[in-house]
KOLMI-101248 format. One line per 10 residues: number of its first residue (from 1); for each residue x, y, z of N, C-alpha, C, CB. Coordinates in steps of 0.1 Angstrom, whole numbers, plus 5000, padded with zeros to 4 digits. Glycine has a CB too. Layout:
residues N
NUM = X,Y,Z,X,Y,Z,X,Y,Z,X,Y,Z; ...
//
This chain:
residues 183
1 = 4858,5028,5104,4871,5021,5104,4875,5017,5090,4872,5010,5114; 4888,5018,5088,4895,5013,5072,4891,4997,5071,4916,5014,5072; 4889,4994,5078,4889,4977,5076,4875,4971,5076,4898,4968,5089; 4865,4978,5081,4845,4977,5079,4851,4985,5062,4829,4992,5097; 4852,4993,5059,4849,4999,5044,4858,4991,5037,4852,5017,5040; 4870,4990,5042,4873,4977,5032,4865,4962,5025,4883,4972,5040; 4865,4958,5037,4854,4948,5035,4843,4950,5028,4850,4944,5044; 4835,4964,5029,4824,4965,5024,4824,4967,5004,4819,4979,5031; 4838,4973,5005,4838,4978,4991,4844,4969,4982,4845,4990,4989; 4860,4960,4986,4868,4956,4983,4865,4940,4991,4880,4966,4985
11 = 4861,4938,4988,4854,4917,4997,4868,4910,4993,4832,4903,4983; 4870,4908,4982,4882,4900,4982,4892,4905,4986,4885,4896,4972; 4897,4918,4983,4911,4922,4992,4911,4923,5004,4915,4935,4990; 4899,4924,5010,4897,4919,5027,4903,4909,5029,4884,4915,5033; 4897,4896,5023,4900,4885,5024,4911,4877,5024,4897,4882,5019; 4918,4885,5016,4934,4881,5008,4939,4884,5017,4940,4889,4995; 4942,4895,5023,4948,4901,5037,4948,4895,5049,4941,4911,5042; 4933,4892,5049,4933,4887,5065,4934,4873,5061,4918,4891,5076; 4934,4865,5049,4944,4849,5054,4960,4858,5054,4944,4830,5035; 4962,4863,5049,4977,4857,5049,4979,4867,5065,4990,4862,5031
21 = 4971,4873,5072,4976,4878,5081,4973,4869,5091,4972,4890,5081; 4962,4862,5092,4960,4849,5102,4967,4837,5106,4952,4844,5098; 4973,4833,5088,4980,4819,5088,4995,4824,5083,4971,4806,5076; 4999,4841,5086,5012,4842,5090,5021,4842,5074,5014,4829,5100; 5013,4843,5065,5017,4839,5053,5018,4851,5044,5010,4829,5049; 5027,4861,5046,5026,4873,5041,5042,4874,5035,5020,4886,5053; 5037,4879,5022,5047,4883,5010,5055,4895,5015,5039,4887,4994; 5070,4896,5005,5079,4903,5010,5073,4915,5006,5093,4901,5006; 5067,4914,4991,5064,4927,4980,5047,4923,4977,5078,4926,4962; 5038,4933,4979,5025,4933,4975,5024,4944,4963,5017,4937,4989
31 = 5019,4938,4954,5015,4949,4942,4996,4953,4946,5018,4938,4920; 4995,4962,4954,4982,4970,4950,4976,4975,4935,4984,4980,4956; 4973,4967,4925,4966,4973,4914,4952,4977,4909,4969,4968,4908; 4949,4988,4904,4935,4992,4906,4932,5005,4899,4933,4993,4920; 4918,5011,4898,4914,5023,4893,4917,5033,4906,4899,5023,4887; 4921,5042,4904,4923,5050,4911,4908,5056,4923,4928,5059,4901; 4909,5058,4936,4898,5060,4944,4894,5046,4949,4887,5067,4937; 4902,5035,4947,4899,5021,4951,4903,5021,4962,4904,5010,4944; 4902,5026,4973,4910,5020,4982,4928,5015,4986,4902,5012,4982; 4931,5021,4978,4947,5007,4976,4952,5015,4989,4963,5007,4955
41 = 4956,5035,4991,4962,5041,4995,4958,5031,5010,4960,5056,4992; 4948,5035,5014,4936,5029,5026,4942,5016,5032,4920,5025,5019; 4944,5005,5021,4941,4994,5024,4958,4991,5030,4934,4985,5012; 4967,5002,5022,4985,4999,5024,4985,5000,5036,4998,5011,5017; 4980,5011,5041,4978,5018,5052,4977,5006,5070,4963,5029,5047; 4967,5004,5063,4959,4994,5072,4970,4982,5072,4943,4991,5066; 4975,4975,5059,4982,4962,5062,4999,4968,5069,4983,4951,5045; 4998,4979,5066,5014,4979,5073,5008,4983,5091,5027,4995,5064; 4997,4987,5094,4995,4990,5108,4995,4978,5113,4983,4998,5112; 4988,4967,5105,4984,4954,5110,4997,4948,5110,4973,4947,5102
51 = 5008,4950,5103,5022,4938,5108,5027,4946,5118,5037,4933,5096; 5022,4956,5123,5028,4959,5137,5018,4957,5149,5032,4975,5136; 5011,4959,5146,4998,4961,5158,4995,4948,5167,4983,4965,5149; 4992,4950,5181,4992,4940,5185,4981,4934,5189,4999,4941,5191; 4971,4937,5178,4955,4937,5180,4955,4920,5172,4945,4953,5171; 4946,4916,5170,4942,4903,5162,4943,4902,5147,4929,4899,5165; 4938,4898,5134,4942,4900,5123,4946,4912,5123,4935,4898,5116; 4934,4922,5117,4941,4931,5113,4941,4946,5127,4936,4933,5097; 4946,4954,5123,4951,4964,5133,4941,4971,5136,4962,4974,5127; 4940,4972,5154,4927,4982,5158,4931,4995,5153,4922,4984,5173
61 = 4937,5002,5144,4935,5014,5139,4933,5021,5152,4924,5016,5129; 4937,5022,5164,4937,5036,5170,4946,5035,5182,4922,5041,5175; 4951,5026,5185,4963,5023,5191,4972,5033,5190,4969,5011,5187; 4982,5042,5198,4994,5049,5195,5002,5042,5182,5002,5050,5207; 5005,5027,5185,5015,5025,5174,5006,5027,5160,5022,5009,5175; 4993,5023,5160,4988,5031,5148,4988,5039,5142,4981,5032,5146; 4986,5050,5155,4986,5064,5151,5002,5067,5144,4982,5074,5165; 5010,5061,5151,5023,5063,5148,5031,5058,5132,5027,5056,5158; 5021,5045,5131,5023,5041,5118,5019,5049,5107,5017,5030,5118; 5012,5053,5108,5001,5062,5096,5006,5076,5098,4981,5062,5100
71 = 5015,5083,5105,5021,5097,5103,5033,5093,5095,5025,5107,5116; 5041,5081,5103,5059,5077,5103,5059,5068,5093,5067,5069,5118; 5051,5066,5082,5053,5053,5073,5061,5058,5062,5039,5046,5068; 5069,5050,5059,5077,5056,5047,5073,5056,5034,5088,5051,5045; 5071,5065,5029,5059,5068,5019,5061,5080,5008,5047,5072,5027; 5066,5073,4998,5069,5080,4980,5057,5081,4974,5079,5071,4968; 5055,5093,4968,5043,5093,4962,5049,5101,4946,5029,5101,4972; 5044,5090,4935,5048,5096,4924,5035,5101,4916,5057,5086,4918; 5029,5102,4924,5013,5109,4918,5018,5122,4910,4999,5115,4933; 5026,5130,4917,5028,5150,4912,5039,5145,4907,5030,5166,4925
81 = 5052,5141,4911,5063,5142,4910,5072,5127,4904,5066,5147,4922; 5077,5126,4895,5079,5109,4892,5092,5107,4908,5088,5105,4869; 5089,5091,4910,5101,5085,4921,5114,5084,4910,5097,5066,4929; 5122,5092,4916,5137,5091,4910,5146,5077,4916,5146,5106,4916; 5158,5076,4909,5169,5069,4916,5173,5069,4929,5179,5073,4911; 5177,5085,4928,5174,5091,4942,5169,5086,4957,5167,5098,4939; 5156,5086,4948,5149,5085,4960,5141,5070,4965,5139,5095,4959; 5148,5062,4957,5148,5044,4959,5162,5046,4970,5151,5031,4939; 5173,5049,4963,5188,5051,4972,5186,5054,4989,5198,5066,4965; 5180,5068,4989,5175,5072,5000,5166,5063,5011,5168,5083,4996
91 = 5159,5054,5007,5150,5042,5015,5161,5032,5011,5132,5038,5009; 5170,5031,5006,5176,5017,5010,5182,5022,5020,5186,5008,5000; 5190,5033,5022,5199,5038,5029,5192,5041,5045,5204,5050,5020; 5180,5045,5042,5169,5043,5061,5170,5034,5062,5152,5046,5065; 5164,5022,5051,5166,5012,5060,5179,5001,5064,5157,5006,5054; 5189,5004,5060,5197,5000,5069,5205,5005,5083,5204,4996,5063; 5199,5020,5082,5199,5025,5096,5190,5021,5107,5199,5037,5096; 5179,5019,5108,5166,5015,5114,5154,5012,5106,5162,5025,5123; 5146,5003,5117,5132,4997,5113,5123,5005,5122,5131,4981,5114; 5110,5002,5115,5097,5014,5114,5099,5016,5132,5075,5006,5107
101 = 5097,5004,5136,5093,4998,5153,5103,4986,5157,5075,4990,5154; 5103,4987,5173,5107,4978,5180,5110,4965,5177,5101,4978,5186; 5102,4959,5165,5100,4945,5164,5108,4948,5152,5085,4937,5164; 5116,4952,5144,5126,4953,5136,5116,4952,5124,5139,4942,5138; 5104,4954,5118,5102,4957,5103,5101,4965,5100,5096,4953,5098; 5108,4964,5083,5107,4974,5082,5094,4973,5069,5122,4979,5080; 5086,4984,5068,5080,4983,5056,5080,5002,5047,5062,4977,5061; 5072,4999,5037,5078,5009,5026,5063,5009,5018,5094,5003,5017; 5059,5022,5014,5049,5021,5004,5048,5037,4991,5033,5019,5015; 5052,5027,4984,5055,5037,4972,5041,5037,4963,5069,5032,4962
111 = 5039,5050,4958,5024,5050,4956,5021,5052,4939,5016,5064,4966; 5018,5053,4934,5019,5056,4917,5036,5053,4911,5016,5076,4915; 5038,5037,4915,5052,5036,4913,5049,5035,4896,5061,5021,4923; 5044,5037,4889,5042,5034,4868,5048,5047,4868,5023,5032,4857; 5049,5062,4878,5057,5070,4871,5070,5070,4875,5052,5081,4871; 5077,5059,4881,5094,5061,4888,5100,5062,4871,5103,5042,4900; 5113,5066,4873,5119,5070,4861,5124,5052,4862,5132,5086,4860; 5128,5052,4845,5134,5036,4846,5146,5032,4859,5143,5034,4830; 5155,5044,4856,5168,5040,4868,5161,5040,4883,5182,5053,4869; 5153,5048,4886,5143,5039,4898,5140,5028,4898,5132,5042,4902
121 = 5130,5022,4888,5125,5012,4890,5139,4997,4886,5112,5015,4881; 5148,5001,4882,5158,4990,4878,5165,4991,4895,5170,4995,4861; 5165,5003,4902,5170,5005,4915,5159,4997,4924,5170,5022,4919; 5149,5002,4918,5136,4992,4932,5138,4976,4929,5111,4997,4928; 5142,4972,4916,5140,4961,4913,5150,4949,4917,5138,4964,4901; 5162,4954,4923,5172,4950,4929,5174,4948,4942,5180,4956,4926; 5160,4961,4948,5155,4961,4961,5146,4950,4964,5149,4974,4963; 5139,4944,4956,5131,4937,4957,5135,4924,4950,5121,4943,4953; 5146,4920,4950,5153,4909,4939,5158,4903,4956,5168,4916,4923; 5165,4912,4965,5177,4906,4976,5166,4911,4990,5198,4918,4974
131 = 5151,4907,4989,5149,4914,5006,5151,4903,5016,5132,4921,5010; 5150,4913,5025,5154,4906,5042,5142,4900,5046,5158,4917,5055; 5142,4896,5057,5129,4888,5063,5120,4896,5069,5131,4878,5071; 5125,4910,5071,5117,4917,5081,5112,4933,5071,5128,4919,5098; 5113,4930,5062,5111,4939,5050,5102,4935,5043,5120,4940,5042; 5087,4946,5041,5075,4945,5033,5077,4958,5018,5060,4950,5045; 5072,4956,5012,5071,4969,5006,5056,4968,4997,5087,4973,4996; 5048,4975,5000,5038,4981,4993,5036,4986,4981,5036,4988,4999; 5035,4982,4970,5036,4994,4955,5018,4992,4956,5048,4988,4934; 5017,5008,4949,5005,5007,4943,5007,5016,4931,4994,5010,4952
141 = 4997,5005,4921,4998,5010,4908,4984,5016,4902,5002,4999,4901; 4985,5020,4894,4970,5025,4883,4973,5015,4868,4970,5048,4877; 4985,5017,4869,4984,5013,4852,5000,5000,4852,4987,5033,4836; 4992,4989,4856,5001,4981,4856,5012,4977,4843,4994,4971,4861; 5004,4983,4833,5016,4977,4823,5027,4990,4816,5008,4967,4809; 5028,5000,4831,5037,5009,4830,5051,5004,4838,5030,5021,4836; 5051,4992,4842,5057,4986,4849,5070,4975,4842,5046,4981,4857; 5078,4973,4853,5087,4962,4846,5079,4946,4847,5105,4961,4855; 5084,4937,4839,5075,4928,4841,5079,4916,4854,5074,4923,4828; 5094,4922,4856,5102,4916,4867,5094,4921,4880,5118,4920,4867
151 = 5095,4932,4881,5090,4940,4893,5071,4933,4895,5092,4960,4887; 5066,4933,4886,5052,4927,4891,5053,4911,4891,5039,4931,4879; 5064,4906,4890,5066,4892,4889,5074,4887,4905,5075,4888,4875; 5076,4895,4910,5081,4898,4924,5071,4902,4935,5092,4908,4923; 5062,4902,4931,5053,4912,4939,5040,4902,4937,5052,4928,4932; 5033,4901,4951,5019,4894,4953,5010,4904,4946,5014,4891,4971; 5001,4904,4935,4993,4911,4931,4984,4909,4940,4990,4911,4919; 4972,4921,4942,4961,4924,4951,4956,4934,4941,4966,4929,4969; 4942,4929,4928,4938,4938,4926,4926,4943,4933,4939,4939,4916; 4926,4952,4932,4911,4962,4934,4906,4968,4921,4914,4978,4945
161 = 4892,4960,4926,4880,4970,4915,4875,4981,4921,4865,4963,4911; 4876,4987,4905,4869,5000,4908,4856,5003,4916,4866,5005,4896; 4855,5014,4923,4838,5016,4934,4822,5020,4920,4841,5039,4949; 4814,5007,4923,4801,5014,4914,4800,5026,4920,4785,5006,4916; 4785,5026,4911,4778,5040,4910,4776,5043,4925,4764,5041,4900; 4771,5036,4932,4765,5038,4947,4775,5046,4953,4763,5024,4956; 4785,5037,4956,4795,5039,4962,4806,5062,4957,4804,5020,4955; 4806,5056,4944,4810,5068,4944,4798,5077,4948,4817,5071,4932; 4786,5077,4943,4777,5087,4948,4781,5092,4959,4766,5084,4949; 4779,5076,4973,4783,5082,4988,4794,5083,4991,4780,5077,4999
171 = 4804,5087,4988,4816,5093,4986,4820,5107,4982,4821,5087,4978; 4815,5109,4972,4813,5124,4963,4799,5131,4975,4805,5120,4939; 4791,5124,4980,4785,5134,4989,4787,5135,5003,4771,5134,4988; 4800,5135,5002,4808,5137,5018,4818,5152,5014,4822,5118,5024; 4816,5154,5002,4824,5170,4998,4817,5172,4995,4836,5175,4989; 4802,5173,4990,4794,5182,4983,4783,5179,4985,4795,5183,4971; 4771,5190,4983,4758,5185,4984,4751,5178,4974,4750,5194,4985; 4740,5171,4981,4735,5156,4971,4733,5158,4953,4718,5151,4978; 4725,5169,4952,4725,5172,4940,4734,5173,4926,4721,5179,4942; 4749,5182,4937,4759,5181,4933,4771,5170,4929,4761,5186,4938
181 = 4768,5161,4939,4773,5148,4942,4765,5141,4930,4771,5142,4959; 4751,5136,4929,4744,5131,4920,4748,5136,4905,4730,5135,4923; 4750,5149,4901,4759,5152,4883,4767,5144,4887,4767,5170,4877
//
């Protein structure tokens, strides 16, 4: 489960999570920042199942609405392709037609937001200047000072450290054999 490897790898971002998910105290905008392979994709994943899920802190991950959450989440990834104007416009515009689920929130997770072109990010930044109460949005970053300084000043930082040697070892030998994994 996302939330045993969380904990195992990431101890404080567990932590961070499950207070504000316990004592109800969860930010509009979360900045995920970190080395890449940290978990952030994992952990988005998991906190947006958990403001829906009707399990205890965080989300039993296998619920339908889970399952549902993790295909139907709205989700920009500027890893290959930078986030345009465009395509900030296009999520404001879903979300004032409908929310994820039943219970009216809406959440959003944009992934490598340091490559949105400026007029995106001055677009996201307006998004995140006026939100609603039932609106999360997720960024995760690599290189935080690709960023506006407004936009990370709006946003609960949550960093993640990079995984030691261990960790990537048993990681890298879940695609390859040990030896291989070990170079």
């Amino acid at each position: 489960m996302v939330k045993d490897k969380l904990k195992e790898q990431q101890p404080i971002v567990y932590h961070t999570l499950k207070n504000a998910l316990e004592n109800s105290r969860l930010a509009h905008a979360y900045l995920f920042s970190g080395p890449g392979g940290s978990m952030k994709k994992d952990a988005a994943i998991l906190l947006a199942q958990s403001l829906l899920c009707k399990g205890n802190t965080f989300a039993c991950e296998e619920c339908d609405l889970c399952k549902r959450v993790k295909a139907d989440m709205i989700y920009l990834d500027g890893s290959e392709i930078s986030i345009k104007k465009e395509d900030i416009k296009k999520l404001q515009k879903s979300f004032e037609k409908t929310a994820l689920e039943k219970n009216g929130r809406k959440i959003y997770i944009l992934d490598h937001v340091e490559n949105a072109t400026a007029d995106a990010l001055n677009s996201l930044l307006k998004f995140l200047e006026e939100p609603s109460g039932d609106m999360t949005a997720i960024l995760l970053v690599e290189q935080m000072d690709r960023l506006l300084p407004t936009i990370v000043s709006r946003c609960q930082n949550v960093p993640f450290k990079a995984m030691n040697t261990a960790q990537v070892f048993e990681e890298t030998k879940k695609e390859m054999d040990r030896l291989d994994a070990y170079f």
